[in-house]
C-alpha positions as CSV (number, residue, x, y, z in Angstrom):
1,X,-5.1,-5.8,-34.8
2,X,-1.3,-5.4,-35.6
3,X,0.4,-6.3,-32.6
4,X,4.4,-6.8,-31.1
5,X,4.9,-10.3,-29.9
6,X,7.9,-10.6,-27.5
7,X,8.5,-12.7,-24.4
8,X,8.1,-10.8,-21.5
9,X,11.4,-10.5,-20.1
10,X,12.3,-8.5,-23.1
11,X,9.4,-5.9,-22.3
12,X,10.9,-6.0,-18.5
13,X,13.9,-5.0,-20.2
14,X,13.0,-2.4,-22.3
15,X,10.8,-0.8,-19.8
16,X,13.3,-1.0,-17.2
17,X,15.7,1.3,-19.2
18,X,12.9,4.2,-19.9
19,X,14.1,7.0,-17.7
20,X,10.2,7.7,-17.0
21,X,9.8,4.1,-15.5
22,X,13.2,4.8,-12.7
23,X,10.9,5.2,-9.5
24,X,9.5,1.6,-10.2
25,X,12.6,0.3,-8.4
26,X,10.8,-3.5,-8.7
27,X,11.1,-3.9,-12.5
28,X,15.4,-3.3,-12.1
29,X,14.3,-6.3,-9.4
30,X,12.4,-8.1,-11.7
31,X,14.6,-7.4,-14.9
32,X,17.5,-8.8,-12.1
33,X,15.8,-12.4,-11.9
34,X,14.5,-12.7,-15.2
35,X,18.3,-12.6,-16.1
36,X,18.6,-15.2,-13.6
37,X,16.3,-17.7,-14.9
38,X,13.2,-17.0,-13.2
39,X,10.3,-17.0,-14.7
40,X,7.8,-13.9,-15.4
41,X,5.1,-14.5,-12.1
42,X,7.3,-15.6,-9.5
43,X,10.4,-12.5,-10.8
44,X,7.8,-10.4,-10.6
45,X,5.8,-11.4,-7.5
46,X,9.1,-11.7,-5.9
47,X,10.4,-7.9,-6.7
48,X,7.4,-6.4,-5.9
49,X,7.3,-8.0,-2.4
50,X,11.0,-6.9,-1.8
51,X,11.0,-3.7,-2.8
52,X,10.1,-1.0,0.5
53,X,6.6,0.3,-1.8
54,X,4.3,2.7,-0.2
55,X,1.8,1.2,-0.8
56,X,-0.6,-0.3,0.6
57,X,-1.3,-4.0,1.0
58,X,-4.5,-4.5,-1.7
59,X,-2.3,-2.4,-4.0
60,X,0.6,-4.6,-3.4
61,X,-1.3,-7.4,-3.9
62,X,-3.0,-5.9,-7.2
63,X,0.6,-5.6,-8.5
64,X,1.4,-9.1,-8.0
65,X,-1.8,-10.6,-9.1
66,X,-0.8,-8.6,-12.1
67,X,2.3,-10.9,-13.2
68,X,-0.4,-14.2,-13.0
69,X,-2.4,-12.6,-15.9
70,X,0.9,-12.0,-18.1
71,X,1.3,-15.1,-20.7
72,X,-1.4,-16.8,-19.9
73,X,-3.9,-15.6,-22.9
74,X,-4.0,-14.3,-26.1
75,X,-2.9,-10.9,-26.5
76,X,-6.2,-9.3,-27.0
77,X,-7.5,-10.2,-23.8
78,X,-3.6,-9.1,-22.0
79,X,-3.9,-6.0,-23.4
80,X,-7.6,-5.7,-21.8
81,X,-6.1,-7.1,-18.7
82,X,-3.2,-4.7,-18.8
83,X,-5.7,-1.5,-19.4
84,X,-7.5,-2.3,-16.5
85,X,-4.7,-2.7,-14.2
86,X,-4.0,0.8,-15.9
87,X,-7.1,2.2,-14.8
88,X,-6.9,0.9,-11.2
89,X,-3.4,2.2,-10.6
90,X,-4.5,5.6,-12.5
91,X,-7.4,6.1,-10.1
92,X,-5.4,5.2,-6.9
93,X,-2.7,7.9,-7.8
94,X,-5.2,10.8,-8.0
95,X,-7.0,9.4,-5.0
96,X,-3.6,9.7,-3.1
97,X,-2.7,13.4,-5.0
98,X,-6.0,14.5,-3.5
99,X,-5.7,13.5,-0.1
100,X,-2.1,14.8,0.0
101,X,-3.2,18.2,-1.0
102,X,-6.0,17.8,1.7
103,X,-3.8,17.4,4.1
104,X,-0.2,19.3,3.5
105,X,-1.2,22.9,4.5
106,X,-2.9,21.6,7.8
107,X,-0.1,19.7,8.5
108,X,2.2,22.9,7.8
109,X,0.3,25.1,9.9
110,X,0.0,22.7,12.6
111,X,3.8,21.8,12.6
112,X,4.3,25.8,12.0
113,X,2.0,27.2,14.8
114,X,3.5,24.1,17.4
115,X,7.2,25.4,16.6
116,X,5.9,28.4,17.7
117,X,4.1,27.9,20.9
118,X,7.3,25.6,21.7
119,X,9.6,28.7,21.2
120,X,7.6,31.0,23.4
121,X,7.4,28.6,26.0
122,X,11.3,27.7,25.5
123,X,11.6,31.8,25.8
């Protein structure tokens, strides 16, 4: 297996200048105290508990038990790590797609039908 070894503030970095990576407002955070000298868990544990996610709180948690498995073994086993952390996050964002599509046109119609009955009765 051919593989890039860099530190991981330098994959922070790069990642936090791909345009397709600018909603994940943490890594700027975590790119931010990296530069300051902190180290990879606590930067990253720290910017993903500042940032206003919406998420919930065993996603946020999955996201900073994340940084503890960074460094820690060889890279075999962090890319394993990093592919299942993948896979979570994957499954959670098309569970979340789904239930918003559930639930948009009810809410429209509700919130259109309610304007309604509120202007005939304001009438």
């Amino acid at each position: 297996m051919n593989t890039l070894m860099m530190p991981v503030s330098e994959v922070v970095y790069i990642l936090n200048n791909e345009s397709i990576y600018d909603e994940l407002r943490f890594l700027k955070v975590c790119s931010f105290l990296l530069d300051d000298g902190l180290d990879f868990p606590d930067a990253w544990r720290q910017s993903v508990l500042s940032c206003k996610l919406r998420l919930k709180k065993e996603e946020i948690n999955k996201l900073s038990v994340f940084s503890t498995c960074i460094g820690k073994t060889d890279t075999e086993n962090q890319t394993r790590t990093i592919c299942l952390f993948r896979e979570y996050f994957i499954r959670q964002y098309e569970f979340a797609e789904n239930e918003r599509k559930k639930y948009t046109t009810p809410i429209i119609i509700s919130g259109f039908l309610f304007g309604c009955a509120l202007f005939i009765l304001l009438m």
